[in-house]
C-alpha positions as CSV (number, residue, x, y, z in Angstrom):
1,X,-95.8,-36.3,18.0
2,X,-92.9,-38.9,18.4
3,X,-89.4,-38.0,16.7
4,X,-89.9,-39.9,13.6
5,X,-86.1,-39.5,12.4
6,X,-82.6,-41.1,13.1
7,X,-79.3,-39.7,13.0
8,X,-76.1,-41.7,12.5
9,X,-75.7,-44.9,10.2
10,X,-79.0,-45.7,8.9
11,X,-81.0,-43.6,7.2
12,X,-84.8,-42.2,8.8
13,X,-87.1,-44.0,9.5
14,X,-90.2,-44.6,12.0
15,X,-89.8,-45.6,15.1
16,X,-92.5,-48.4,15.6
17,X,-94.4,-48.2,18.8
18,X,-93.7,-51.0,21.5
19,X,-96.9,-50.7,24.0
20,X,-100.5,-51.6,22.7
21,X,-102.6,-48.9,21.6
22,X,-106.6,-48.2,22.0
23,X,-109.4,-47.5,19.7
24,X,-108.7,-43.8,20.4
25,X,-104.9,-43.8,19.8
26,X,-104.9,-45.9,16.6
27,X,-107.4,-43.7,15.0
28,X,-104.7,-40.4,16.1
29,X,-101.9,-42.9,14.5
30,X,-104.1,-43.4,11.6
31,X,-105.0,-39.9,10.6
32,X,-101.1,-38.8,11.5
33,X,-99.1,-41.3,10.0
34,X,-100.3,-45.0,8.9
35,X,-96.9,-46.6,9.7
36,X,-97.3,-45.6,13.6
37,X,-100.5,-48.5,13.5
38,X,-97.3,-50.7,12.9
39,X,-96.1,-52.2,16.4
40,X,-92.2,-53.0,16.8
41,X,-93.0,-56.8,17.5
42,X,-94.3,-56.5,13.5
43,X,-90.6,-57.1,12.7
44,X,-89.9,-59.7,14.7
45,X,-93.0,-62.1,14.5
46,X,-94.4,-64.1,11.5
47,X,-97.9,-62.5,12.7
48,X,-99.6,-60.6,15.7
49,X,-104.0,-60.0,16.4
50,X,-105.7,-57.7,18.1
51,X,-108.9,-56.0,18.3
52,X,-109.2,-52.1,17.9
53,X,-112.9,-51.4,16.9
54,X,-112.7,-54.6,14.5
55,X,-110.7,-57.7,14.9
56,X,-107.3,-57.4,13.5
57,X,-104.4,-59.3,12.5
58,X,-100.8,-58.4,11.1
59,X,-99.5,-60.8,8.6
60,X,-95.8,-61.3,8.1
61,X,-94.6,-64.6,7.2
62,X,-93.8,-65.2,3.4
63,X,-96.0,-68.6,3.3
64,X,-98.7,-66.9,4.8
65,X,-98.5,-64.0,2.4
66,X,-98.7,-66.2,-0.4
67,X,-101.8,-67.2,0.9
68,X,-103.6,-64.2,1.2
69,X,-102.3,-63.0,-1.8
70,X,-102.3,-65.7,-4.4
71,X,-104.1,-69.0,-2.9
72,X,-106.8,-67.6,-1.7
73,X,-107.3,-64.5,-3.4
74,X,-110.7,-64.7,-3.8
75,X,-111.5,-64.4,0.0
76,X,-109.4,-61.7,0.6
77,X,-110.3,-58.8,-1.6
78,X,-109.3,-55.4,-0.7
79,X,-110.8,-54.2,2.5
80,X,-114.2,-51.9,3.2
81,X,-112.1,-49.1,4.1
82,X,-109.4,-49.1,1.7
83,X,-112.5,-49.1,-0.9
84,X,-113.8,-46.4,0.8
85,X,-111.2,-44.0,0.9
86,X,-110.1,-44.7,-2.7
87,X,-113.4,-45.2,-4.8
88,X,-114.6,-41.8,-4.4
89,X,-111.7,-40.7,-6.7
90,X,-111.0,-43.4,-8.9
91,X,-114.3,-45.1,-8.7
92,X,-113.9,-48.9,-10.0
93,X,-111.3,-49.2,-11.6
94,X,-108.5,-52.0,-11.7
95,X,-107.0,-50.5,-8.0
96,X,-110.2,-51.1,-6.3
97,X,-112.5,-53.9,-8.3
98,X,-113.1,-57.7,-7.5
99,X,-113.6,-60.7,-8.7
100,X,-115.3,-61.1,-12.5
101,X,-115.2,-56.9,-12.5
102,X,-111.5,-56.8,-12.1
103,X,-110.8,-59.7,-13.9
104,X,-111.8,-58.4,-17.4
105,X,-110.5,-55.8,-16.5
106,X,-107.4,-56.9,-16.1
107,X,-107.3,-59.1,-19.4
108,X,-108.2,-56.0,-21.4
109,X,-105.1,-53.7,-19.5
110,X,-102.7,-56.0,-19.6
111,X,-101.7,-56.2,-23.4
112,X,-101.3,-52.6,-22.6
113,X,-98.5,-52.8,-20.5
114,X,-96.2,-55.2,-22.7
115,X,-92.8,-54.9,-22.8
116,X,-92.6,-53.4,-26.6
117,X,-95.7,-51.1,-25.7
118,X,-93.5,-49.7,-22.9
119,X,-90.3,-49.6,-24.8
120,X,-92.0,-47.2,-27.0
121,X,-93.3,-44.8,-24.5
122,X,-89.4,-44.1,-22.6
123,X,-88.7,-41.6,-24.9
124,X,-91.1,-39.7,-23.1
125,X,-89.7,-40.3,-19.9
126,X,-86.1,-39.8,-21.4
127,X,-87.2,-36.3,-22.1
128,X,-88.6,-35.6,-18.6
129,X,-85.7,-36.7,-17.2
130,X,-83.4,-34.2,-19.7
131,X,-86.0,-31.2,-18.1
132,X,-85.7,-32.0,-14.4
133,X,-82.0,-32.0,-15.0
134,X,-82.5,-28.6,-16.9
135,X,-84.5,-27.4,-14.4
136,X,-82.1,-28.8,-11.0
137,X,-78.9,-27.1,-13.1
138,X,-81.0,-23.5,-13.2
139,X,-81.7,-23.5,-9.0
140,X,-78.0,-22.5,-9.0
141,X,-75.7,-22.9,-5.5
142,X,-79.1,-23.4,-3.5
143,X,-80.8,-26.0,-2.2
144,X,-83.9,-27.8,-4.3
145,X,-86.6,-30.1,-3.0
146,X,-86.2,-33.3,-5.0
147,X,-89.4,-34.4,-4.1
148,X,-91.3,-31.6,-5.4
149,X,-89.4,-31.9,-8.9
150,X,-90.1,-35.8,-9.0
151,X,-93.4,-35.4,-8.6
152,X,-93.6,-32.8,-11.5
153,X,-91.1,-35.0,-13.6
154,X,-93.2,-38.2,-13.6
155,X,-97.0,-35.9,-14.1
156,X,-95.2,-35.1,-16.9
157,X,-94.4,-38.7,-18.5
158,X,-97.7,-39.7,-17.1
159,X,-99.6,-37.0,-18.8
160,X,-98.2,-37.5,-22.3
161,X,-98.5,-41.3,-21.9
162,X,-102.3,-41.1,-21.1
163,X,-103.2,-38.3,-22.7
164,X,-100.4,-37.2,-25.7
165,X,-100.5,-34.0,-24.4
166,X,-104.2,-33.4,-25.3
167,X,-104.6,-29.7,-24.6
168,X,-109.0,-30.5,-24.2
169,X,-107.9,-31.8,-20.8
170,X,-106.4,-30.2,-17.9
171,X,-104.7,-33.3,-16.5
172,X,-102.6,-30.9,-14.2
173,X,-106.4,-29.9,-12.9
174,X,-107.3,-33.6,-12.1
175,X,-103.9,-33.8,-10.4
176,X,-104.9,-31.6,-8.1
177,X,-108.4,-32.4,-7.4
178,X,-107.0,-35.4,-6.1
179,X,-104.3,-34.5,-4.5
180,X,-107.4,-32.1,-2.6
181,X,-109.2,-35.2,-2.2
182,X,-106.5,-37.4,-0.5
183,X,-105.3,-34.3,1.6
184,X,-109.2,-33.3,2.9
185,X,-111.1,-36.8,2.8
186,X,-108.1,-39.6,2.3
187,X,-107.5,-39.8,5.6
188,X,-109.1,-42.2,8.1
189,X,-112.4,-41.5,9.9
190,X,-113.4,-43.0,13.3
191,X,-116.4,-44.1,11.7
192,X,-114.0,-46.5,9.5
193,X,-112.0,-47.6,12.7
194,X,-115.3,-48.4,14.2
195,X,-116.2,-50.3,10.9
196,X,-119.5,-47.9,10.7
197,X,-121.2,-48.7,7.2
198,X,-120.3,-46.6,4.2
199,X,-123.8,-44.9,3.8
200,X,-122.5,-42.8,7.5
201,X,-121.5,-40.1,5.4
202,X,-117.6,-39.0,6.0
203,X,-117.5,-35.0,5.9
204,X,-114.1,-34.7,4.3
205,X,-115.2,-36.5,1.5
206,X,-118.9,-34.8,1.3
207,X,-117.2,-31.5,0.8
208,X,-114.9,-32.8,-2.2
209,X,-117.8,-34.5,-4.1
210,X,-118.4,-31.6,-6.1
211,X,-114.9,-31.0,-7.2
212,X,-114.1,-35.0,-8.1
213,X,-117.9,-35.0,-10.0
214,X,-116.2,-31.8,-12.4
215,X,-113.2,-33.5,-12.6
216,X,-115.0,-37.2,-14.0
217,X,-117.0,-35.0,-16.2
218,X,-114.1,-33.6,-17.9
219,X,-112.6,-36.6,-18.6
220,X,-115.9,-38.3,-19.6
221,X,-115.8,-35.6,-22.2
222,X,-112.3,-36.0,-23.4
223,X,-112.8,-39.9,-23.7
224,X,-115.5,-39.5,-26.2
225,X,-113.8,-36.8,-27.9
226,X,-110.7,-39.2,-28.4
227,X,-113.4,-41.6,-30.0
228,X,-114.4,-39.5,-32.5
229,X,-110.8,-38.2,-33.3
230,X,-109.3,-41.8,-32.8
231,X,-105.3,-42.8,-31.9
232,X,-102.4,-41.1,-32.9
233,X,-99.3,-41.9,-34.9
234,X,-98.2,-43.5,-31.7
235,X,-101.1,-44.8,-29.7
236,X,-100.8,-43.3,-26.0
237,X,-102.7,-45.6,-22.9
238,X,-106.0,-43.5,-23.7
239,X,-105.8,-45.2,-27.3
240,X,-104.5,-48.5,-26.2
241,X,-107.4,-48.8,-23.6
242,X,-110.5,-48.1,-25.9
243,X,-108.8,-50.1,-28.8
244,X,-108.3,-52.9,-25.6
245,X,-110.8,-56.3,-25.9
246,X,-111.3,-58.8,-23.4
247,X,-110.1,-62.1,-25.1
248,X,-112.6,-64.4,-23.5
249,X,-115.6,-61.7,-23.8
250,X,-114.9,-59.7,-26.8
251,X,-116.5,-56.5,-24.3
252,X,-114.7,-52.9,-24.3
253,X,-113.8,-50.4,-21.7
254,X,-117.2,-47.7,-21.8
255,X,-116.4,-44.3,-20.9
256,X,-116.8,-44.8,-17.4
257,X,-114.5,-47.2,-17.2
258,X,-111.8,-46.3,-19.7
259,X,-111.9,-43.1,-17.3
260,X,-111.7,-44.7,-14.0
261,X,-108.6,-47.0,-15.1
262,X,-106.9,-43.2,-16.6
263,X,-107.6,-41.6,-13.4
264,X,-105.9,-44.3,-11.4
265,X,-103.0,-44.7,-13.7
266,X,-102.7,-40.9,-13.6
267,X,-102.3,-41.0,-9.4
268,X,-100.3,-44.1,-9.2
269,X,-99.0,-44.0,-11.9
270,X,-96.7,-41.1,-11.4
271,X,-97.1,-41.0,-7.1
272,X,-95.3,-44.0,-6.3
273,X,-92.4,-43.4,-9.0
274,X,-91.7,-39.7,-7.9
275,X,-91.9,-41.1,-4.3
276,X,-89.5,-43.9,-5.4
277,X,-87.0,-41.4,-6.9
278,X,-87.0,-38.6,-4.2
279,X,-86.2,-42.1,-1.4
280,X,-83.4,-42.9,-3.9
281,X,-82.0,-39.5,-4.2
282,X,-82.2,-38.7,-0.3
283,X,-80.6,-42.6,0.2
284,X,-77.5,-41.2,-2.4
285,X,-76.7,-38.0,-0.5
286,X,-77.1,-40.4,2.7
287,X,-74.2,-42.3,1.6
288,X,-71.8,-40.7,-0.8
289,X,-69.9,-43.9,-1.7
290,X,-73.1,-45.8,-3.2
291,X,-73.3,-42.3,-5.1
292,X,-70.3,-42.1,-6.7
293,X,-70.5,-46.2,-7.7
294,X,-73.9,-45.2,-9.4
295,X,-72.4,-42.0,-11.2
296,X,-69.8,-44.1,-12.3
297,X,-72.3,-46.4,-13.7
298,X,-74.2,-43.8,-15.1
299,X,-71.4,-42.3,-17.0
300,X,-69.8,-45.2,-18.4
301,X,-73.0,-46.0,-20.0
302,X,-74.7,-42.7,-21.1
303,X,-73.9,-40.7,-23.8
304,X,-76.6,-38.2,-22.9
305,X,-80.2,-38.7,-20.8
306,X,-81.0,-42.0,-20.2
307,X,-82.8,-43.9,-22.8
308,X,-85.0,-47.0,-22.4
309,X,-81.6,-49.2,-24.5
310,X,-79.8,-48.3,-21.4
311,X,-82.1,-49.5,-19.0
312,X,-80.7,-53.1,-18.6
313,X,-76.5,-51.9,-18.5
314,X,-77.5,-49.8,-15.4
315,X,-77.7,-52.4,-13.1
316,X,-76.7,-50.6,-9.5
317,X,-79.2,-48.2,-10.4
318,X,-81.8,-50.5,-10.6
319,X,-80.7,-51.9,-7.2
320,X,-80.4,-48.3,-5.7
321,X,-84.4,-48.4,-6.5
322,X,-84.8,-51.5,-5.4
323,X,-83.7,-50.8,-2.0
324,X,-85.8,-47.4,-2.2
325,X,-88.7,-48.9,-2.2
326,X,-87.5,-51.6,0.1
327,X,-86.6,-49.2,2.7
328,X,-89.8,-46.9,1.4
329,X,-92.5,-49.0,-0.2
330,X,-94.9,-45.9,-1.4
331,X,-97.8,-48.4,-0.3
332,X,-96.6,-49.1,3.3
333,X,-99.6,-50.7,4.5
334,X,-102.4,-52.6,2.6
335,X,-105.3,-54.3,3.8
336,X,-108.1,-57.0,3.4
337,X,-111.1,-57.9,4.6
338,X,-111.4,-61.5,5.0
339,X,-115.3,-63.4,3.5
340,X,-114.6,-66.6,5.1
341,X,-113.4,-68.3,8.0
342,X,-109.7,-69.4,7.9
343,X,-106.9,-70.1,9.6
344,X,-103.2,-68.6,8.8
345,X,-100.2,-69.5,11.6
346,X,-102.7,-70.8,14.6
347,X,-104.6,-67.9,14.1
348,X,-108.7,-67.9,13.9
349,X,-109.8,-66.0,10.9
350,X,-113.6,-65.2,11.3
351,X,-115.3,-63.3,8.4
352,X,-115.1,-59.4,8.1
353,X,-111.7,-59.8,10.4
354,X,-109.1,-57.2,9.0
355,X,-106.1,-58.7,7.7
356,X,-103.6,-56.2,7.4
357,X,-100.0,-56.7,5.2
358,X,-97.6,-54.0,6.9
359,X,-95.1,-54.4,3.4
360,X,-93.1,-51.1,5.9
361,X,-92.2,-53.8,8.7
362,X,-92.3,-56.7,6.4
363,X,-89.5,-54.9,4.4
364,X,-87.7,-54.4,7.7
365,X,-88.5,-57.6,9.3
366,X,-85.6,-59.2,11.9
367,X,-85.9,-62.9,10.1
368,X,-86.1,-61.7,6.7
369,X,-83.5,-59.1,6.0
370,X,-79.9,-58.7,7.4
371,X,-79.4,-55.3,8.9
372,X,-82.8,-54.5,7.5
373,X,-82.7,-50.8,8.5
374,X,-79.5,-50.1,6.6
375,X,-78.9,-48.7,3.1
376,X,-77.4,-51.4,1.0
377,X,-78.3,-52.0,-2.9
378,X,-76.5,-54.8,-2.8
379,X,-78.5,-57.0,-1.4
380,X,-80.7,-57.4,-4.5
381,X,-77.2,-58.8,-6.5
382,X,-78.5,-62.2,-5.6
383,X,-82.3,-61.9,-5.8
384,X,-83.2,-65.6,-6.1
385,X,-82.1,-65.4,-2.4
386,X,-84.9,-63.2,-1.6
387,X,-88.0,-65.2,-0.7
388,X,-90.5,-64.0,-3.1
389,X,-93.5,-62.8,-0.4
390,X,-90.8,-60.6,1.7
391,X,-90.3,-58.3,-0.8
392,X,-93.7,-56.5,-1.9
393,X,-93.1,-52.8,-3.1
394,X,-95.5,-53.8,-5.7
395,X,-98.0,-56.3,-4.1
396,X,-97.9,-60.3,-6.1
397,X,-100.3,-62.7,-6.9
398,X,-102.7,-62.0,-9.7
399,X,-103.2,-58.4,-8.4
400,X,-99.5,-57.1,-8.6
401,X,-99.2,-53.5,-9.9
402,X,-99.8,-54.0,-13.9
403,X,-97.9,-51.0,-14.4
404,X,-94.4,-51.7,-12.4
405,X,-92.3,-52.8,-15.3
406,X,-93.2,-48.9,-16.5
407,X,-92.8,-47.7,-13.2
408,X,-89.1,-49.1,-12.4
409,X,-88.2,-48.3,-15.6
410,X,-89.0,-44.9,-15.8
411,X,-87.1,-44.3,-12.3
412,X,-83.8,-45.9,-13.8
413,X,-84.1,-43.4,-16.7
414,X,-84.6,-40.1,-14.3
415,X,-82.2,-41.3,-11.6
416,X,-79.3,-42.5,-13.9
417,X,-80.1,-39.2,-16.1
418,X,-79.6,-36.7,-12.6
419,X,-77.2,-39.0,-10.6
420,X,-74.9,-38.1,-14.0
421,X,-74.4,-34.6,-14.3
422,X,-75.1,-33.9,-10.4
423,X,-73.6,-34.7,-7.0
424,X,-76.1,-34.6,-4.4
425,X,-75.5,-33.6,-0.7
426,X,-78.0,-33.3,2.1
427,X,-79.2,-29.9,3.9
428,X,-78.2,-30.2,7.4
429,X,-81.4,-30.4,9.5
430,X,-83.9,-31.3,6.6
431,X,-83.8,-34.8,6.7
432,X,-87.5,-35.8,5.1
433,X,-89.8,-37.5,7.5
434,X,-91.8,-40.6,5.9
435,X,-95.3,-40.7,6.8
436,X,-97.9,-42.2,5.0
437,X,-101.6,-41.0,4.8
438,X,-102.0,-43.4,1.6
439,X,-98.3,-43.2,0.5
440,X,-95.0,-42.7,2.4
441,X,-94.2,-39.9,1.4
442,X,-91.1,-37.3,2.6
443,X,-92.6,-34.8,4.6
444,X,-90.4,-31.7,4.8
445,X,-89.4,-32.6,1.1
446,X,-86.2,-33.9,-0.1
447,X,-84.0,-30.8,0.2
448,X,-80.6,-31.3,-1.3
449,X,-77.4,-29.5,-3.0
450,X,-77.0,-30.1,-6.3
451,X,-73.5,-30.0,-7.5
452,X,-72.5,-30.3,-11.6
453,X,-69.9,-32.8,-12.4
């Protein structure tokens, strides 16, 4: 396995290959590390084709992006292996459904996700930030992995915003089971490189069946227990989801579908923050300077943890996650299969071609980004500079994550909350690695010194 790390003045990263690869190698890359399917010329060109099993093409350019993504949506819906890996575990929910399916769906989630509906939900975050900081302050003169207590810290908001702490359901044990899942059966098959059809059964995912079947049960059961019990003084997403109607329809979530939005929101919805946070804090040990600006920030501001009224007066921090999951988008590669012939940049779209959106090298891209591999927040000061399409931590178009206004900011809340009361230093020789199965994630961990201030 290649060296995936860098030393000196730019934080790690992957080191994109520069010599084609076979069917054989690109599965390897595939089931090792997604990003290592990304070639070096994907940072250079607006788009590069190929066939590997399937035909193939890497789309880069903004324009084009805004094709695929918002003109012609409709014939680019998520592709037959993305589907596969994910519906197993979260079935058909908003992440994975097309067309009329998602689109209801959608009008009955969004109301959901409004900015006064979030607002009062950060005091939950507010007080997982004020335990991770309890719990970083108790590891003492030793090193803690970051990583491992982001992940904790956003289960926890996540499991008191869908659930409200509902002690009938083990959401920790539906963590897990999919975490299982992802780890045993997430990864790529040959049989999907080679574009075999679903019914081929996969045999990392026919040995977790079982264990996701429990898990669906339980939260079938909970859902109608909630219905019987109805919402709470303030509604959590479990309330605001079966109290949710589609405007045009009048139809409601059923229990099958109330719990395959919960079980998506309960992955993403606390993966990609902790993996946004645990970037951010190895990027602040990476360069002390940006560090002490932010703490700086952070003190003048707070009079205690982070609330969601300090949010907007936190500005560098925002950035400081901006870049994270510039430099890191937790999704690093997406993908589509395309249902009708087209044409993007001169190049011959043919139906069930693979269009894939490498957001990792799009982020890092030669023509798009000034010194794309360094560490700079600042960039984002001017943001109407940034063309729209080159800057995808969250997809766009109709399908951008309903949930990122929650997600950024409960990360402003934790980071502003630790990045007060700590200084943070790396651990020589632990730098994190990022590899992506279906997140970049910091293999290794983020291990780091925490110093009170």
């Amino acid at each position: 396995m290649r060296d995936l790390t860098d030393t000196g003045d730019t934080p790690v990263r992957v080191h994109l290959h520069d010599t084609p690869m076979g069917l054989l190698q690109s599965w390897q890359a595939a089931r090792r590390n997604v990003i290592d399917l990304i070639p070096k010329q994907a940072t250079e060109e607006p788009i590069l084709s190929g066939r590997t099993g399937t035909r193939w093409h890497m789309v880069m350019d903004p324009g084009a992006l805004r094709h695929v993504l918002l003109d012609r949506l409709e014939d680019y819906p998520k592709s037959t292996v993305t589907k596969a890996l994910l519906q197993p575990a979260v079935g058909e929910g908003l992440f994975v459904a097309e067309g009329a399916h998602w689109r209801w769906q959608r009008r009955v989630a969004a109301p959901v996700f409004t900015h006064r509906n979030i607002a009062a939900l950060t005091p939950i975050m507010t007080a997982a930030a004020e335990r991770s900081a309890e719990r970083i302050a108790q590891a003492g003169a030793r090193a803690v992995d970051v990583a491992e207590d982001m992940v904790l810290t956003t289960f926890d908001v996540i499991s008191e915003v869908c659930f409200s702490g509902d002690d009938s359901f083990d959401a920790a044990a539906v963590h897990r089971a999919i975490d299982d899942y992802i780890a045993d059966a997430g990864k790529i098959s040959l049989f999907d490189v080679l574009g075999a059809p679903d019914w081929i059964p996969r045999p990392g995912r026919v040995r977790t069946a079982g264990t996701l079947a429990q898990m669906k049960r339980a939260a079938d059961t909970m859902i109608a227990a909630r219905a019987q019990r109805g919402a709470g003084e303030v509604p959590d997403l479990l309330d605001l989801l079966q109290a949710g109607e589609d405007p045009k329809t009048g139809r409601h979530m059923r229990t099958e579908e109330l719990r395959d939005n919960l079980l998506t929101f309960v992955v993403a919805g606390h993966e990609t923050t902790a993996l946004a946070l645990s970037w951010a804090l190895y990027l602040l040990a990476f360069d002390p300077e940006v560090q002490d600006r932010a703490r700086a920030e952070a003190q003048s501001v707070l009079s205690g943890p982070a609330t969601g009224a300090d949010v907007p007066n936190l500005p560098l921090i925002r950035r400081i996650v901006d870049e994270a999951l510039r430099l890191y988008p937790p999704a690093g590669v997406v993908s589509r299969t395309a249902q009708r012939a087209d044409e993007i940049l001169g190049a011959d779209i043919r139906p069930g071609d693979t269009v894939m959106i490498p957001i990792y090298a799009i982020h890092r891209h030669r023509k798009l980004w000034s010194d794309p591999d360094a560490f700079d927040p600042d960039r984002f000061l001017d943001r109407s500079a940034i063309p729209r399409y080159a800057y995808l931590p969250f997809g766009d178009g109709p399908r951008i994550c309903i949930g990122a206004s929650f997600a950024l900011s409960e990360a402003v809340i934790i980071l502003a909350t630790l990045i007060s009361r700590f200084r943070f230093t790396a651990v020589k020789g632990r730098d994190p690695k990022p590899v992506m199965i279906l997140t970049l994630r910091p293999e290794g961990g983020v291990w780091l010194m925490a110093e009170p201030v």
